[in-house]
C-alpha positions in Angstrom: 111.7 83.1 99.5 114.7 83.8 97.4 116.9 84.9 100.2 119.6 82.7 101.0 120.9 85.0 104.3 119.2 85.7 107.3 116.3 88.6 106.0 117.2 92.0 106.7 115.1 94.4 108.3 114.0 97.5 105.4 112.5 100.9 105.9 110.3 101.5 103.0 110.6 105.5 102.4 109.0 107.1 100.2 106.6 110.2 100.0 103.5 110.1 101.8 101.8 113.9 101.9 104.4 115.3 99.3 102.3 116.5 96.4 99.2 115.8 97.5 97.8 119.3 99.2 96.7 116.9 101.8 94.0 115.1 99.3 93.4 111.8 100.9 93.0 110.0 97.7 96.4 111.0 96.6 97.5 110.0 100.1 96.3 106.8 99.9 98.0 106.5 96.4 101.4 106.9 97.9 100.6 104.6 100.9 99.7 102.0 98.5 102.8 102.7 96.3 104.9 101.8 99.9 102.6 99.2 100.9 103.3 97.5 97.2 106.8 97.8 97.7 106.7 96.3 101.0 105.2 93.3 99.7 107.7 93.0 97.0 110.6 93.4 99.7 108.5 90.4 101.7 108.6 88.2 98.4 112.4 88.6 98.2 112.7 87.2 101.8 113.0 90.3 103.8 110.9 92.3 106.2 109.7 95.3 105.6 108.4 98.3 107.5 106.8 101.6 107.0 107.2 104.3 109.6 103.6 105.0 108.6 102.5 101.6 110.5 104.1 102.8 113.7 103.2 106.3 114.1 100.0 106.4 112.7 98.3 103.9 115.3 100.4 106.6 117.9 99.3 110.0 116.0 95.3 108.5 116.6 95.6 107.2 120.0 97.6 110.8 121.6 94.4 112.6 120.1 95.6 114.3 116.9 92.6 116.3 115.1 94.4 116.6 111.8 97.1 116.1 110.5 100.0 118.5 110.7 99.1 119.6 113.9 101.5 119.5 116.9 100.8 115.7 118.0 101.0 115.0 114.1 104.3 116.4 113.9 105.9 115.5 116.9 105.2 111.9 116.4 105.3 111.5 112.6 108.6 111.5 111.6 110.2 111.5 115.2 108.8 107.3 114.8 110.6 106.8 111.5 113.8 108.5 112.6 114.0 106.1 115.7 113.1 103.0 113.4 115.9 103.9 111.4 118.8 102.5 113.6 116.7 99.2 114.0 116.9 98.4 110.3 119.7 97.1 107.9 118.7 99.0 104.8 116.7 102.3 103.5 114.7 102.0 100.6 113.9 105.1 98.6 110.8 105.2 96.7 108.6 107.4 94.8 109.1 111.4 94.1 110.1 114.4 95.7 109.6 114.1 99.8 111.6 115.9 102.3 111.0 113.6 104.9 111.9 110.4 102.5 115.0 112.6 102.0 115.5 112.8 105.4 115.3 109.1 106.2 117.7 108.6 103.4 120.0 111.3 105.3 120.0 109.9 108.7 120.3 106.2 107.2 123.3 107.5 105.5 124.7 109.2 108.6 124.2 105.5 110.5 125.8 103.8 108.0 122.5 102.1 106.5 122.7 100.5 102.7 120.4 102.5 101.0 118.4 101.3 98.1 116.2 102.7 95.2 115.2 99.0 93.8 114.1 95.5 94.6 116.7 94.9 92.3 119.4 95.6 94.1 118.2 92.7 97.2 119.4 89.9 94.4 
């Protein structure tokens, strides 16, 4: 652990269905993309989180059938946007994503750091 201070708490965002046309193996590309960069934020002495690992485990258990549909959407995001106040910093990964945009947007609005490298934890 490099960290000398007391780990911070980082939202991984990046896209997740953006680009994809809902292909699951370009799905799981960008979920391993996040999941990479979480490790890399773990190695640097932080913790890491995905809104993905929160709402996902929700989205199956309230009995979505695909996703997109209602209980998709009304849990998807929503999950993110309320783990957003609970972390110090927002890091922005990957391409175009409305939704990573939006993370970025709210985590401005709260007056998160926001981040676009592992770099930048030195």
């Amino acid at each position: 652990m490099s960290n000398t201070q007391s780990p911070l708490m980082i939202l991984i965002a990046g896209p997740y269905r953006s680009g994809t046309n809902d292909d699951p193996a370009l799905i799981q590309k960008n979920v391993d993309a996040m999941n990479e960069t979480a490790l890399a934020v773990y190695q640097k002495g932080h913790l890491p989180v995905l809104g993905e690992w929160f709402a996902l485990p929700l989205i199956e258990t309230a009995g979505s059938k695909a996703m997109g549909d209602a209980i998709w959407n009304e849990l998807f995001h929503p999950v993110a946007i309320r783990l957003i106040s609970k972390c110090d910093v927002i890091f922005r990964i990957g391409g175009p994503s409305s939704g990573a945009d939006e993370m970025v947007r709210i985590g401005e609005e709260q007056g998160k750091r926001i981040i676009y490298s592992t770099a930048e934890l030195d």
